[in-house]
N, C-alpha and C positions, 0 to 999 in steps of 0.2 A: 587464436583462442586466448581468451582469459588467464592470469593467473589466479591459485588457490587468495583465498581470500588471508587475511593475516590474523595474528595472533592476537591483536584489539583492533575490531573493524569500528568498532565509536570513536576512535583515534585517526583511522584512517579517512574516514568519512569525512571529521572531521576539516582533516590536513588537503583532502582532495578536493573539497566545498569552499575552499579559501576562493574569494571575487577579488579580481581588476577590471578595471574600463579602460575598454583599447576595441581596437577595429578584429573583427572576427572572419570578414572575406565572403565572396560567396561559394569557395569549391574546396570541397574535401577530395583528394587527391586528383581525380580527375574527374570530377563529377560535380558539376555545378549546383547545389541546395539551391531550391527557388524560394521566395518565399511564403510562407503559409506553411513550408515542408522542414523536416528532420531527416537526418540520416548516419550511421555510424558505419567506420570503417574500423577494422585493428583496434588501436588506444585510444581515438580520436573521434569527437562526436560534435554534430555540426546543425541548431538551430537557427533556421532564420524567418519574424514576423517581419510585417510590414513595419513597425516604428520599434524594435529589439533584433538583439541577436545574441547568442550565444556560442558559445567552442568550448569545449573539454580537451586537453591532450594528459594524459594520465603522468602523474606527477608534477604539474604545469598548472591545476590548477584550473579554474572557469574563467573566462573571460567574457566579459557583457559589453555591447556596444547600441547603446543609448541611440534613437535616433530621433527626428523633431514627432512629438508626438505621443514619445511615450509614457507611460504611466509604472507607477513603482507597483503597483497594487500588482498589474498585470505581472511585471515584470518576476515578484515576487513567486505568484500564482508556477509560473514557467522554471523559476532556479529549484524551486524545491517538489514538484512536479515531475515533467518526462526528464529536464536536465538533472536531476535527483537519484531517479532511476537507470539514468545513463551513466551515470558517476559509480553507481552501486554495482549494473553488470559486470563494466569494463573492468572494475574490482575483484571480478568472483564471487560476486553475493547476486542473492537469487530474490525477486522480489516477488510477491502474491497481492493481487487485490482483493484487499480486505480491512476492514476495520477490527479492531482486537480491544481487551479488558484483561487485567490481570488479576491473577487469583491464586493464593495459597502455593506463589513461587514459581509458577506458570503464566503462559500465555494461552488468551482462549477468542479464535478470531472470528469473525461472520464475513463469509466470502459470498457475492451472488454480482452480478452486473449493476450498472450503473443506474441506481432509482429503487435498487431494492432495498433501501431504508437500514442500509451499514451503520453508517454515522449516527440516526435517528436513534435505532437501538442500542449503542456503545453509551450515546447519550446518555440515557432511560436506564440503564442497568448503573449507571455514576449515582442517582439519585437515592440505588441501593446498597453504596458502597462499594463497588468496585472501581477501579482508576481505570481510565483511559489510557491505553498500552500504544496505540497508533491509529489515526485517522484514514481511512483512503488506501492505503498501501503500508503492504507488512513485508520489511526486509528479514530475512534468512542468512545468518551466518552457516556454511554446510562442513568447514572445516573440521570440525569435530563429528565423526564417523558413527560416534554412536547417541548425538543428539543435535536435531537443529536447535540453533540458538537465534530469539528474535532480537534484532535491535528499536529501542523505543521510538516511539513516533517522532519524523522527522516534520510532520504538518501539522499546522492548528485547524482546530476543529470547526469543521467549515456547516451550517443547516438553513434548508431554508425557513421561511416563514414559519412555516405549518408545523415544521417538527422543531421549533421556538416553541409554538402554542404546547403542543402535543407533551412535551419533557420539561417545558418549564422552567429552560437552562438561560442564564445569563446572556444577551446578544451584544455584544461590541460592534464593529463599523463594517459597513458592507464589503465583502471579499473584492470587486472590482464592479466596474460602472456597468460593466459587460455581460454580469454574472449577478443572477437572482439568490446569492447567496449572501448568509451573515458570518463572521467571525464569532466563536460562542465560549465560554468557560466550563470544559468540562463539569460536569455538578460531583463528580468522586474525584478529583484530580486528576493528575497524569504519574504514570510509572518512567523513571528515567536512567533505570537500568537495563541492560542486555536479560532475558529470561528464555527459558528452554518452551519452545511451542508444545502444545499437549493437546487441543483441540482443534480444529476446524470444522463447522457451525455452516451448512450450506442453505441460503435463506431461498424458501419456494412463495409464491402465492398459492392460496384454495380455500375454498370455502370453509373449510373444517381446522380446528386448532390440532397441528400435531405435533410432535417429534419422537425420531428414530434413530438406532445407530446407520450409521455406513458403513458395509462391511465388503470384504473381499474385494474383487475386480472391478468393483461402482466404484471405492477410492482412487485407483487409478485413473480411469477416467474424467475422476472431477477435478481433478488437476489442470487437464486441459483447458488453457483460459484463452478467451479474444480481445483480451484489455492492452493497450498498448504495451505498457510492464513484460508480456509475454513475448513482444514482436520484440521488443529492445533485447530480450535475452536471449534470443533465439542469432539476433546480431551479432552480440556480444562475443559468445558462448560457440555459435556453430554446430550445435549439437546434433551428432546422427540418431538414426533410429536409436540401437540398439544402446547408445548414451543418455539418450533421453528417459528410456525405457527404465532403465535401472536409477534414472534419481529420482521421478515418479515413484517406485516399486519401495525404494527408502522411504521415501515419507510415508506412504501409504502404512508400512508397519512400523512406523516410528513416532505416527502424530493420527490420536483418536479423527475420528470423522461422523458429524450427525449432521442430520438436517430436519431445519425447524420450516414448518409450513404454518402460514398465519394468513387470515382473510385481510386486506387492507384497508382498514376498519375501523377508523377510530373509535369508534365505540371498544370497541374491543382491544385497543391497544394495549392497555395495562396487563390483560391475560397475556400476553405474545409477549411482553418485559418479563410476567412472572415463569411463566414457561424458558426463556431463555434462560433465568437465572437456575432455574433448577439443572438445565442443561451445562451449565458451567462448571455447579457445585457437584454436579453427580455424574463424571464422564466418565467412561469407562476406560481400559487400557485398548491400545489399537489392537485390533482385529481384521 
């Protein structure tokens, strides 16, 4: 298991994110990584593609081993990524996917599966002011008992074409040759301090524009995620039931919870921005 995470995890993250280039192996303890695949043991975490690779051993540092073939883009895409999230478990931080904005000394995230228009909308809410807090995945410092603490975005802000058009955000150079994605400039900045979470935003499709609180035992369950970030901590961490139960049970009364439902619609996009932003500005306390 994990230790507690430390008293500055932007420090640690830091110091744990440090890269060499050296040869990475194919077997973490007795178990060969093929490649295509990942896998974590203890302190120790062990990526390997076909033309990259990676290893984590906690205090030690990452190491990448470059093979003919490969590309920095990708490479890039992978260290800050699932090796990102593996650096952050085997640390004691807790990672959620989700895209976040920051507001009024808080953070405020949109959680839903991959294609539900996270990034899109963190975009779109910049244009009205608010900074972009983190792209893609939001880490959780949990060491302080009586508030999670988020750490700022460790990813630049990745869209494709369409939510280019759609938000009208600045696009830089394509994310990888492999990947229908741009590199973009947030339009509100970025926040680059640690801030206490206060919201999560669970984004639905449906016909009708809505949003509502989340209350009671639907909090807990929305917790339950299938994004890799979840399997990595489940690695990590080892968590039993009744362990699990109770950091769920934390957040749920410690970090509000609503869900914004929006048709997928461009037409109707700018309503589903203004609707989110009212939801950020006007959240309530958890319940």
């Amino acid at each position: 298991m994990t230790s507690p995470a430390p008293s500055d995890p932007v420090a640690l993250m830091r110091r744990e994110m440090r890269v060499r280039l050296g040869e990475v192996g194919e077997w973490l303890g007795d178990l060969r990584i093929e490649p295509g695949t990942w896998n974590l043991r203890g302190e120790e975490f062990l990526l390997r593609m076909p033309s990259i690779g990676f290893r984590y051993r906690r205090g030690e540092g990452v190491t990448i081993e470059r093979r003919p073939g490969a590309r920095l883009s990708e490479e890039r895409l992978f260290l800050f990524g699932t090796v990102y999230a593996a650096v952050a478990c085997i640390n004691g931080l807790y990672p959620i996917h989700a895209s976040a904005v920051a507001w009024d000394g808080g953070v405020h995230a949109f959680a839903g599966p991959s294609g539900a228009g996270k990034s899109t909308l963190v975009t779109a809410l910049g244009t009205r002011g608010f900074p972009m807090f983190c792209d893609d995945t939001l880490i959780l410092d949990l060491s302080d008992p009586d508030r999670p603490l988020a750490l700022p975005g460790h990813k630049r802000l990745k869209l494709t074409a369409e939510a280019l058009r759609l938000t009208g955000a600045r696009p830089q150079e394509q994310v990888d040759a492999a990947v229908e994605k741009f590199y973009a400039v947030p339009p509100g900045g970025d926040c680059a301090e640690p801030l206490p979470l206060r919201q999560l935003i669970f984004l639905e499709d449906g016909a009708d524009l809505a949003g509502s609180p989340i209350t009671g035992g639907e909090k807990i369950a929305r917790l339950t995620d299938d994004h890799y970030t979840f399997e990595i901590y489940d690695l990590a961490n080892r968590p039993d039931p009744a362990r699990r139960f109770a950091l769920q049970a934390r957040l749920a009364r410690q970090v509000a919870m609503a869900r914004l439902v929006r048709p997928r619609d461009a037409a109707r996009f700018a309503q589903s921005v203004e609707l989110a932003a009212k939801l950020v500005c006007s959240h309530s306390l958890p319940t």
